[in-house]
C-alpha positions in Angstrom: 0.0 0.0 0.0 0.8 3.6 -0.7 2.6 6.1 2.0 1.0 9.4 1.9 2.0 12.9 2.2 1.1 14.5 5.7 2.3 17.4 5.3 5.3 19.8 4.6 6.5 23.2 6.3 8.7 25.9 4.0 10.8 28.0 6.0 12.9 31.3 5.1 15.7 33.1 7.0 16.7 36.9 6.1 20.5 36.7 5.9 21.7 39.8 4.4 24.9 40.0 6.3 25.3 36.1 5.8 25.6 37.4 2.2 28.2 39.8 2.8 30.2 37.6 4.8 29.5 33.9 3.5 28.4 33.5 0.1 30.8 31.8 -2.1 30.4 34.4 -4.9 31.0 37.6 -2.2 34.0 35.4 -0.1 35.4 34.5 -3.8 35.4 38.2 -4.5 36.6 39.5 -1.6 39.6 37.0 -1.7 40.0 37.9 -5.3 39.6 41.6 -5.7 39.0 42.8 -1.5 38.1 46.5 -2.8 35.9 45.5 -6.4 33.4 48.4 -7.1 30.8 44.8 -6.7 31.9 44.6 -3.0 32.0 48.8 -2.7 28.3 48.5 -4.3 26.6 46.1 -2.3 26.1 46.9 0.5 23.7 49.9 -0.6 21.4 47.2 -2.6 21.0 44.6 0.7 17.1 44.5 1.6 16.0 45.3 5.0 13.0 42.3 6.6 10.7 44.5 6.0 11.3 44.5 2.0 12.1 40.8 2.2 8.9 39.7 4.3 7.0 42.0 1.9 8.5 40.3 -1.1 5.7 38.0 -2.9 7.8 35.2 -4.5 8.6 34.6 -0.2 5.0 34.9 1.0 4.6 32.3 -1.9 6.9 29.8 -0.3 5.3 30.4 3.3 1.8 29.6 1.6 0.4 33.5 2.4 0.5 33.7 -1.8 0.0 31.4 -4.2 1.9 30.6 -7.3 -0.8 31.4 -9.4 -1.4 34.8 -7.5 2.6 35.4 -8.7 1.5 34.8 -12.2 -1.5 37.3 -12.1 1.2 40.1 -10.9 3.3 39.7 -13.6 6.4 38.8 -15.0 8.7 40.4 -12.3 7.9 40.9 -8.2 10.9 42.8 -6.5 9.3 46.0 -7.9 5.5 44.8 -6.3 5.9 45.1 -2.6 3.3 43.4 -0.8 1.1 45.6 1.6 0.4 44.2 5.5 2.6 40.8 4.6 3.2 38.6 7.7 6.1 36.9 9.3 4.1 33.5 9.5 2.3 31.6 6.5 0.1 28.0 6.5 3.5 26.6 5.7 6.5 28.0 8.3 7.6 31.5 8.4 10.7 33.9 7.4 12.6 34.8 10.7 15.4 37.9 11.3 18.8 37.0 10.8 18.9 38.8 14.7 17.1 35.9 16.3 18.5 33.0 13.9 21.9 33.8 14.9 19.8 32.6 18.3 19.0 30.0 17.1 22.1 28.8 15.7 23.8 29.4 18.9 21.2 26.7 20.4 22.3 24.2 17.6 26.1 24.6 18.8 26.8 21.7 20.9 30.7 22.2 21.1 30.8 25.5 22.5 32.1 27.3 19.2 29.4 30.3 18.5 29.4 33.0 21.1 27.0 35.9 20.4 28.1 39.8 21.7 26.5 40.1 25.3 24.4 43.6 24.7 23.3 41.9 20.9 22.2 38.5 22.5 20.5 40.4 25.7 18.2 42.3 23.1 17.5 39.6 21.1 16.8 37.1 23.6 13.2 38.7 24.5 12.2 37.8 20.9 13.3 34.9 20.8 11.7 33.4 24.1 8.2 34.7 22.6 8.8 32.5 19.4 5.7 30.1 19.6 8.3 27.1 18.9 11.0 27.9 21.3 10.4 26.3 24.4 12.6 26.0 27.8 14.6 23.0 26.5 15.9 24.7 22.9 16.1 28.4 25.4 18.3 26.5 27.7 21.3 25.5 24.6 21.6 29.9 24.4 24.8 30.6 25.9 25.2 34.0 27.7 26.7 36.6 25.8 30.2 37.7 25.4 32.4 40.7 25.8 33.2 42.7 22.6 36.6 42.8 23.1 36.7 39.0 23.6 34.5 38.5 20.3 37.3 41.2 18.4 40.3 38.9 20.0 38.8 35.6 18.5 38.1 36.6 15.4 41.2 38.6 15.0 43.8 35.8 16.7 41.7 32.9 16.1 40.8 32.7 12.8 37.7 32.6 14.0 34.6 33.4 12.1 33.0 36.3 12.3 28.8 37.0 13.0 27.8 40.5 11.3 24.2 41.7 12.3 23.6 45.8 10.7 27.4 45.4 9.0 28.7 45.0 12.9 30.7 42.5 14.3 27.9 40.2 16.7 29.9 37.4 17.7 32.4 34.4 16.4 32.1 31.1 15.4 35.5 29.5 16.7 37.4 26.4 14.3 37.2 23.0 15.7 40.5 22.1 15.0 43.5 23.6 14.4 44.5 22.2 10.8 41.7 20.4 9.6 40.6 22.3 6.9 36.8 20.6 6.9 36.3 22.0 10.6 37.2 25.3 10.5 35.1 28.4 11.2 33.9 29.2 7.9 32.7 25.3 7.9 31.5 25.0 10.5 29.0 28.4 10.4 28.0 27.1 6.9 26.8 23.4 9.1 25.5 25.0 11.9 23.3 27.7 9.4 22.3 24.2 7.9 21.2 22.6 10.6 19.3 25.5 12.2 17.2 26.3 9.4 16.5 22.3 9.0 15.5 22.3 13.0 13.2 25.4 12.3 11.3 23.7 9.1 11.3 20.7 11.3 9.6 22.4 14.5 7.1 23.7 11.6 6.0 20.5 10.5 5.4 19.1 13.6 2.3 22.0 14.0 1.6 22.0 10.0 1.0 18.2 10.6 -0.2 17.7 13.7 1.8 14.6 14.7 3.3 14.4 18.2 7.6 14.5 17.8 7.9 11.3 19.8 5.9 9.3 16.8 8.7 10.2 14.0 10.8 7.1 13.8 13.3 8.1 11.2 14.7 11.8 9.7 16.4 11.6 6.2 18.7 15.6 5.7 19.1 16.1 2.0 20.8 19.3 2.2 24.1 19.9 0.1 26.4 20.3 3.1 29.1 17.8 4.5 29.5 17.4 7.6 32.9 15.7 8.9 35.8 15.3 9.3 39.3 15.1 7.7 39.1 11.4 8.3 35.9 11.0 7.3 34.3 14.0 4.7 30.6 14.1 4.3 30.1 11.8 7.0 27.1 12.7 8.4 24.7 13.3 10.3 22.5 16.2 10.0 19.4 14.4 10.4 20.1 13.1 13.9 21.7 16.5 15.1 18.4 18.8 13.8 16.2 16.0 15.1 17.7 16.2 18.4 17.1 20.2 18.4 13.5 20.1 17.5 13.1 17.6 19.9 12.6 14.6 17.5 13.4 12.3 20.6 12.0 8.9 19.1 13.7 9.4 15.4 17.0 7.9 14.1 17.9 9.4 10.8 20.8 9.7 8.0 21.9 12.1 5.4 21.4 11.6 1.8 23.4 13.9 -0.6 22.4 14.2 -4.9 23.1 17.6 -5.3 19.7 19.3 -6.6 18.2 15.9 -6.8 18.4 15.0 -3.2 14.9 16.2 -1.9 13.0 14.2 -4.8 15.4 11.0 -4.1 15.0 11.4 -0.3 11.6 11.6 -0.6 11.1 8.2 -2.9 13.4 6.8 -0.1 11.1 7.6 3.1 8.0 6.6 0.9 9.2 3.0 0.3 10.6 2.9 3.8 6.7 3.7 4.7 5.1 1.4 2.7 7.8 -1.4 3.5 6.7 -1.1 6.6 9.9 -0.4 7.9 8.7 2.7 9.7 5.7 4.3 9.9 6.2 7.9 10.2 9.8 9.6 8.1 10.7 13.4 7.8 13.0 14.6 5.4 14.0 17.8 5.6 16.8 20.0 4.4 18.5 23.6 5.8 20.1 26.1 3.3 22.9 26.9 2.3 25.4 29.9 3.7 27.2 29.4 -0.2 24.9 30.4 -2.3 23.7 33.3 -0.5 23.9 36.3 -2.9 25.2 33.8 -6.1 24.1 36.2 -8.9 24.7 39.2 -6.7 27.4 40.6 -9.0 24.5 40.6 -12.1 21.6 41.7 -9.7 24.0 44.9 -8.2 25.3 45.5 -11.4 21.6 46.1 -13.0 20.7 48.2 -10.2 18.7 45.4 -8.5 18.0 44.5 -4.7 20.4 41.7 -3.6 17.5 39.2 -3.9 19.5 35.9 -2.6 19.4 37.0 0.9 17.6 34.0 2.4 18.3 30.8 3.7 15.4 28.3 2.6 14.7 25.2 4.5 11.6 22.5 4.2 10.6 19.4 5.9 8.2 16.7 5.0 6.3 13.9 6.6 5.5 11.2 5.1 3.5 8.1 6.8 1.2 5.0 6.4 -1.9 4.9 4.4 -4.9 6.8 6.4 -7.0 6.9 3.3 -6.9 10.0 2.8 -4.1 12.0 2.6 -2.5 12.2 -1.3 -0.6 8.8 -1.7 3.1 8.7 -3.0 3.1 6.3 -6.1 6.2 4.2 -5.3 5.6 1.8 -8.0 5.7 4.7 -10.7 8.9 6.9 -10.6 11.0 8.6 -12.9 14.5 7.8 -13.0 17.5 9.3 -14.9 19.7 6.0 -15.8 23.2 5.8 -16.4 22.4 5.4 -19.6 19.4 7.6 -20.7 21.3 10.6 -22.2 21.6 13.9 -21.3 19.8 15.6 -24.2 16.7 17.4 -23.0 14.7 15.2 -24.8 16.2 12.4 -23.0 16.1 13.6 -19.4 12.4 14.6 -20.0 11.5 10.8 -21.5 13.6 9.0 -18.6 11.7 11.9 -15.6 8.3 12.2 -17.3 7.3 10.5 -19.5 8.3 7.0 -18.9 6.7 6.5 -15.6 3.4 8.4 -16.9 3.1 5.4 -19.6 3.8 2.4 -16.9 0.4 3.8 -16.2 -1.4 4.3 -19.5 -1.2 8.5 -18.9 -0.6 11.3 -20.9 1.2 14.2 -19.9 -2.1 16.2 -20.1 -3.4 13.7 -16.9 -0.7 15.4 -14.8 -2.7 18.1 -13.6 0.5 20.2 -12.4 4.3 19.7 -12.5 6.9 21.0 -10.3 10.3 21.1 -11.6 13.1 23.2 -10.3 11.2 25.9 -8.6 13.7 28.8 -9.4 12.0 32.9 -8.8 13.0 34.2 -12.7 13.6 37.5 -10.8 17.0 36.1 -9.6 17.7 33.8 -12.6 16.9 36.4 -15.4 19.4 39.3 -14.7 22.2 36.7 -14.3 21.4 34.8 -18.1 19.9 32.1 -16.8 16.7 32.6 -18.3 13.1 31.2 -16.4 14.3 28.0 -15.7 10.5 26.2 -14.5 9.4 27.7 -18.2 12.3 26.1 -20.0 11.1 23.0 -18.1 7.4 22.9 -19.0 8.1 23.9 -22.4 10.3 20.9 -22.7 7.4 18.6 -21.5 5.4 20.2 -23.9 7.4 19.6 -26.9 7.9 16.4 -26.3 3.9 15.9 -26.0 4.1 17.7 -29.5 6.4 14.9 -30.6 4.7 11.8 -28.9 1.2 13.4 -31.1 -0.3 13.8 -27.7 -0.7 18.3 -28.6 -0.4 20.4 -31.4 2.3 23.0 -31.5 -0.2 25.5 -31.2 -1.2 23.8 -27.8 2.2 24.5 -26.1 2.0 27.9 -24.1 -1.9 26.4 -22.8 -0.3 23.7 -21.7 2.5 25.4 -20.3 -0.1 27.6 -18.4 -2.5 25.0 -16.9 0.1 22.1 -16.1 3.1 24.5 -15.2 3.5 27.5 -12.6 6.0 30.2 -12.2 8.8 29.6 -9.8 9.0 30.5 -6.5 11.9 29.3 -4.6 15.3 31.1 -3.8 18.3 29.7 -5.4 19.4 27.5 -3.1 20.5 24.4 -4.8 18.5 21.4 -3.6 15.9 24.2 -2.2 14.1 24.5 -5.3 14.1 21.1 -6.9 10.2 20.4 -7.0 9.9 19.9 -3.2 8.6 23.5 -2.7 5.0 22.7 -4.6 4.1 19.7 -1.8 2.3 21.8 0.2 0.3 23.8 -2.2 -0.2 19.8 -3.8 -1.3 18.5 -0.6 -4.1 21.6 -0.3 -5.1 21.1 -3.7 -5.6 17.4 -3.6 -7.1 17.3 -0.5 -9.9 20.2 -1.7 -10.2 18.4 -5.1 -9.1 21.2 -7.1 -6.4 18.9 -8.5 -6.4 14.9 -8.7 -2.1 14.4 -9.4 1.1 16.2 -9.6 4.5 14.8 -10.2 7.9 16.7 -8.5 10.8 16.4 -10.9 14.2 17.0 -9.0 17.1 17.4 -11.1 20.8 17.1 -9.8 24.2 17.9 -11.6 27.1 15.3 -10.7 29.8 16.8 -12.9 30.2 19.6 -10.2 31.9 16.8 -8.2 34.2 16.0 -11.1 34.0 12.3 -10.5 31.6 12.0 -13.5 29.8 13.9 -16.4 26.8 12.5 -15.6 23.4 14.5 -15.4 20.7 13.1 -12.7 17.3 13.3 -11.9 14.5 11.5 -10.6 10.5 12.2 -10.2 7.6 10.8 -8.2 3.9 11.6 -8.4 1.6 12.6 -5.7 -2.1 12.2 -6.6 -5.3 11.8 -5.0 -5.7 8.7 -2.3 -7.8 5.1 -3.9 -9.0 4.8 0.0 -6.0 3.0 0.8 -7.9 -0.3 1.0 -6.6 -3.7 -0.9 -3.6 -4.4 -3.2 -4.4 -1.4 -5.7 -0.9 0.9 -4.6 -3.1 4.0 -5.4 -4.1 2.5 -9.0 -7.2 3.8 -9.9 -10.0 2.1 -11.7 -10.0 4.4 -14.7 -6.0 3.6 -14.6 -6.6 0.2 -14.8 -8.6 0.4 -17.8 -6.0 2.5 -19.0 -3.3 0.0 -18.2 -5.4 -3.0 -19.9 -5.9 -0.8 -22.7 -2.5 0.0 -23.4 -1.6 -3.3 -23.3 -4.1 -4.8 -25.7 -2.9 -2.3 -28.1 0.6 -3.1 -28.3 -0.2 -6.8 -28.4 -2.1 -5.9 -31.8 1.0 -4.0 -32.7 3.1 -7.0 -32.1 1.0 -9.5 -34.2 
């Protein structure tokens, strides 16, 4: 029998000075050419919350907006400030860099993050009124520190510094003394992680209205590698955000795929589900420090707001059959091979179309698609062009070819079964995952009966292979989770016996 989809919390963090300080295209630059007119420039085009809260494409991913509301708008939204936009959406929330650095602080469990004493005493109140923080995640906040103690650190310590308003807040300390995978700019980059997963993670547990203690397994598909020198990418992120949210009852492991990794982790909690290996798994991923501010240079250059200024984090529950939620098709995913190509055409047969025709579909049955969620306003300026668009138009095409549209069909089709993307850039952030929510509402009120989340995953940037990846599953409308059916439909049986009959007569 089908697992189904409980339910799935989005959450943002504002990170301007995390941009500044962290992103690999700012720390590149600043290693590169320390006084470029980019780095002189930047500054003056950071956003304040305010802007950022009242930015649409982020109410979208909180569930305030929805994607369809970002079409009606128009083509861009950094110029289309929302009025009276909140903090907190159905989904999670977007929370201050101030009171994440807070947080954080509560994920270190080595003593290496040490916040500036009058900083952390005015940020504190805040955070104790947070309606997840309770006494137990209160109690991991250290007291605050001296500013002449935070200058020494960073200064003689090669320590890491914590900028809040372009001023020095605090330090994150290296773990060890040559090992280039725990130093301070490493470890911030793990502990922003981590943080951010433990905040979508808190979310879920009120989006779904589980208790903690009935999670039996946590699956982190985040891009970051937590280890050592001995061991790089070891692990585990799952078990250390699980035990900060308070996940008591959960083991967990990492799973790493570059983009990909949310749509493979996912595939791997839903069979772990229906094996009956556990009954309730959350994956869930942080965001990345790197990639804070990655098309900054294009964005400042145009005279544009540094729009990659948040930290995106997600987390998903998926559990047995209740009859009711949307079921996850196990039987019927999509699967980039070793050997299926890496022509568009190919990666769109091996994703989408091959696992629509194990089930005698078309690609007009998929009600909507999600495939790498990227907001156009941060892809355009930097050449990248509307990535979600090029997507759809490629499933369209290919419909054109397989005699399933006309080529006069394809923007309709691109308009009813696509959306416009939403997401931040944030690597594995945006790779279909940021739709389950909106799918779960929309199958639940009936507005929609399927949807299938592509994620898509490039394994060259490793350099251990030129290979492109990808995988897909489909989320659609629960059969009543009784019997043997795994979510197959009458109408999809008919379909199935159909198809079948007709290649036979082919064959003869």
């Amino acid at each position: 029998m089908n697992s189904v989809l409980k339910g799935a919390s989005f959450v943002l963090v504002h990170a301007p000075d995390m941009l500044v300080h962290s992103g690999t295209t700012q720390t590149t630059e600043r290693a590169v050419n320390p006084s470029s007119d980019y780095l002189v420039k930047l500054p003056g085009h950071l956003r304040s919350y305010d802007d950022a809260v009242a930015y649409m494409p982020n109410q979208v991913y909180l569930g305030n907006k929805t994607p369809g509301d970002m079409a009606a708008a128009g083509s861009t939204w950094y110029d289309k400030p929302l009025q009276n936009s909140g903090r907190f959406g159905p989904f999670g929330e977007i929370m201050p860099q101030d009171e994440f650095y807070m947080l954080m602080q509560a994920c270190d469990a080595f003593d290496l993050m040490r916040l500036e004493k009058s900083f952390a005493d005015g940020v504190r109140e805040r955070f104790e009124k947070h309606p997840l923080v309770d006494g137990q995640l209160l109690a991991q906040v250290s007291e605050g520190a001296e500013l002449g103690d935070i200058e020494r650190v960073v200064n003689e310590e090669r320590a890491e510094g914590v900028y809040h308003d372009n001023r020095l807040v605090g330090y994150v300390k290296k773990a060890h003394d040559i090992d280039a995978n725990l130093s301070a700019h490493v470890i911030f980059e793990n502990l922003a992680s981590k943080a951010s997963c433990a905040l979508a993670m808190l979310h879920l547990a009120k989006v779904a209205g589980v208790p903690k203690n009935l999670v039996d397994y946590v699956i982190d598909c985040s891009e970051e590698a937590v280890g050592d020198m001995n061991q790089r990418g070891g692990g585990n992120l799952a078990k250390a955000a699980a035990e900060l949210a308070g996940f008591g009852g959960a083991s967990g492991a990492d799973l790493r795929a570059f983009c990909a990794a949310p749509a493979h982790a996912v595939i791997h909690a839903a069979a772990l589900v229906a094996s009956g290996t556990y009954d309730n798994v959350v994956v869930a991923a942080g965001g990345s420090t790197a990639k804070l501010g990655m098309n900054g240079k294009d964005h400042v250059k145009k005279g544009l707001p540094a729009m990659e200024d948040v930290l995106g984090g997600f987390a998903v529950l998926i559990s047995k059959n209740d009859g009711v939620s949307p079921e996850i098709l196990s039987k019927f995913t999509g699967r980039h091979s070793v050997g299926s190509g890496s022509s568009p055409q190919a990666v769109i047969t091996a994703l989408v179309t091959d696992p629509l025709d194990k089930m005698g579909l078309k690609l007009a049955d998929v009600d909507k698609y999600s495939a790498e969620m990227q907001n156009p306003d941060l892809t355009k300026p930097a050449g990248a062009g509307d990535v979600p668009l090029a997507n759809y138009k490629m499933i369209a095409a290919l419909g054109v070819k397989r005699g399933e549209l006309e080529r006069t069909e394809i923007d309709a089709f691109t308009a009813k079964h696509g959306m416009v993307g939403w997401a931040p850039t944030q690597g594995h952030i945006p790779s279909g995952v940021p739709y389950l929510g909106f799918a779960r509402d929309e199958i639940m009120s009936g507005r929609i009966e399927r949807s299938m989340i592509v994620g898509k995953g490039s394994l060259f940037l490793g350099r251990m292979t030129n290979l492109f990846d990808g995988v897909s599953f489909i989320v659609q409308k629960n059969s009543g989770g009784a019997g043997d059916t795994e979510g197959v439909s009458e109408d999809m049986v008919k379909r199935l016996i159909a198809q079948a009959l007709r290649e036979l007569a082919q064959s003869m």
